[in-house]
C-alpha positions as CSV (number, residue, x, y, z in Angstrom):
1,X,17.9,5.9,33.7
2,X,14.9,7.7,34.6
3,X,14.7,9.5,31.1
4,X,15.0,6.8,29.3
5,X,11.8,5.6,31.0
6,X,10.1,8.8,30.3
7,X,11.2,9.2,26.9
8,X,8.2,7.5,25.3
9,X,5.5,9.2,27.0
10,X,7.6,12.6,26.2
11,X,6.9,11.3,22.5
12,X,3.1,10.9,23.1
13,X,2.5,14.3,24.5
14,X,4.9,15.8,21.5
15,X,2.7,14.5,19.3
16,X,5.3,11.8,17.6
17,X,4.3,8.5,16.9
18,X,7.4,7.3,16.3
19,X,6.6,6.8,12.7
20,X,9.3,7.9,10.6
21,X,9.7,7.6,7.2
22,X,12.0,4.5,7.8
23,X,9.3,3.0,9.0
24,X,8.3,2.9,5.6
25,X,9.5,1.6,2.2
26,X,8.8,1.6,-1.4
27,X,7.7,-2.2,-2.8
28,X,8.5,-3.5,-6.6
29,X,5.2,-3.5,-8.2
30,X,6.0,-7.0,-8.5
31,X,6.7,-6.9,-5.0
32,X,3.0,-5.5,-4.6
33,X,1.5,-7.7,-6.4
34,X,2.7,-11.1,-4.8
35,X,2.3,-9.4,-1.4
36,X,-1.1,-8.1,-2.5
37,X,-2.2,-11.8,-3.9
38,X,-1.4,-13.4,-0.6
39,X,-3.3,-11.1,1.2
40,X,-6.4,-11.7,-1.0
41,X,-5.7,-15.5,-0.8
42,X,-5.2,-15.6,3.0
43,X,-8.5,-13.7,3.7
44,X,-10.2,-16.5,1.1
45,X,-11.5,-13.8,-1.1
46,X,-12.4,-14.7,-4.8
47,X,-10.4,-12.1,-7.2
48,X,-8.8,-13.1,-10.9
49,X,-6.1,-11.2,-11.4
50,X,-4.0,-8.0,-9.9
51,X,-2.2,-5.6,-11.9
52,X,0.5,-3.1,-10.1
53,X,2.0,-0.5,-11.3
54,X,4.7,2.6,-9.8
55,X,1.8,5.9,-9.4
56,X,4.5,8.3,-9.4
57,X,2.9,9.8,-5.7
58,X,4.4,9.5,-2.3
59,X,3.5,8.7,1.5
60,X,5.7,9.7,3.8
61,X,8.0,10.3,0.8
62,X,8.0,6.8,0.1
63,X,6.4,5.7,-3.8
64,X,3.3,4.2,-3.7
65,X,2.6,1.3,-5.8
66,X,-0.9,0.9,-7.1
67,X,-3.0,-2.2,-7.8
68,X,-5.5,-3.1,-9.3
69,X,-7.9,-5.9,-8.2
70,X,-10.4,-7.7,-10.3
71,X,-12.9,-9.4,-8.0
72,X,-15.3,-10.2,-11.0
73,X,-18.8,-8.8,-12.2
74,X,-16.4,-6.3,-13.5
75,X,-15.6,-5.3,-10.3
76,X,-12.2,-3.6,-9.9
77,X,-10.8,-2.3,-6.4
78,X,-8.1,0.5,-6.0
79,X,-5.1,-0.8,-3.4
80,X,-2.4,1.5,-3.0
81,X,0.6,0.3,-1.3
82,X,3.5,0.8,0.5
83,X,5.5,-1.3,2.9
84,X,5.3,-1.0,6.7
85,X,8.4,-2.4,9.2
86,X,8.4,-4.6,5.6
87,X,4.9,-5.8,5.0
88,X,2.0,-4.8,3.0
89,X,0.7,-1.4,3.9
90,X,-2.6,0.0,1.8
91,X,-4.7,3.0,1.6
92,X,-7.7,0.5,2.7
93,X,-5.8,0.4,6.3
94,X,-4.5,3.8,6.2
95,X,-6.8,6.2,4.1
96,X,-4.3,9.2,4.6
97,X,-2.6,7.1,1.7
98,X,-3.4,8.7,-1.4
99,X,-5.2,6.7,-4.4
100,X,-7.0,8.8,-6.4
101,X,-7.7,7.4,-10.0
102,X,-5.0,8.2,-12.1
103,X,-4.5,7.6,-15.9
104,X,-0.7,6.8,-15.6
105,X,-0.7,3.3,-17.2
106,X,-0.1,2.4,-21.1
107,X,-2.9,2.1,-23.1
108,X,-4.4,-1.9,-22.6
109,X,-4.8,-4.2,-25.5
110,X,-8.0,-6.5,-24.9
111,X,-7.8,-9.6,-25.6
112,X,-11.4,-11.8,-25.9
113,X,-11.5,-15.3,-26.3
């Protein structure tokens, strides 16, 4: 019994957090992106679009996804994401998560109206 109790602290002084890499899990980048547009919408933030795609990197060994936020002006932010005990986890919280500009996505079409 008295192990048990001393088994976290044992963790702390090792170093471990605990933290495994089943804490964390790959999201869909359409996953990430409705995960990513209710975060924006629950902090009341003005943005017009967000576009996710796989970056073919890992945290953790997990695959990030990467996306893309258009607040205006142009004004586009990097969020790379994985999930964390199953909710959004991004590079803006964690910056050991890596998102580095990349050139990994198609070529865009643009579209004026």
């Amino acid at each position: 019994m008295r192990f048990a109790a001393l088994l976290p602290a044992v963790l702390v002084l090792a170093g471990c957090s605990g933290a495994t890499s089943s804490t964390y899990r790959a999201a869909s980048p359409a996953q990430a992106k409705r995960l990513m547009s209710e975060y924006l919408d629950s902090r009341h933030l003005n943005w017009r679009w967000v576009a996710c795609l796989r970056t073919g990197r890992s945290f953790t060994g997990v695959p990030i996804v990467r996306c893309n936020v258009n607040f205006g002006d142009p004004h586009i932010e990097a969020y790379c994401i994985v999930l964390r005990w199953g909710t959004l986890y991004t590079d803006h919280q964690n910056p050991a998560i890596p998102c580095r500009r990349d050139n990994r996505a198609p070529a865009a079409t643009i579209v004026t109206s």
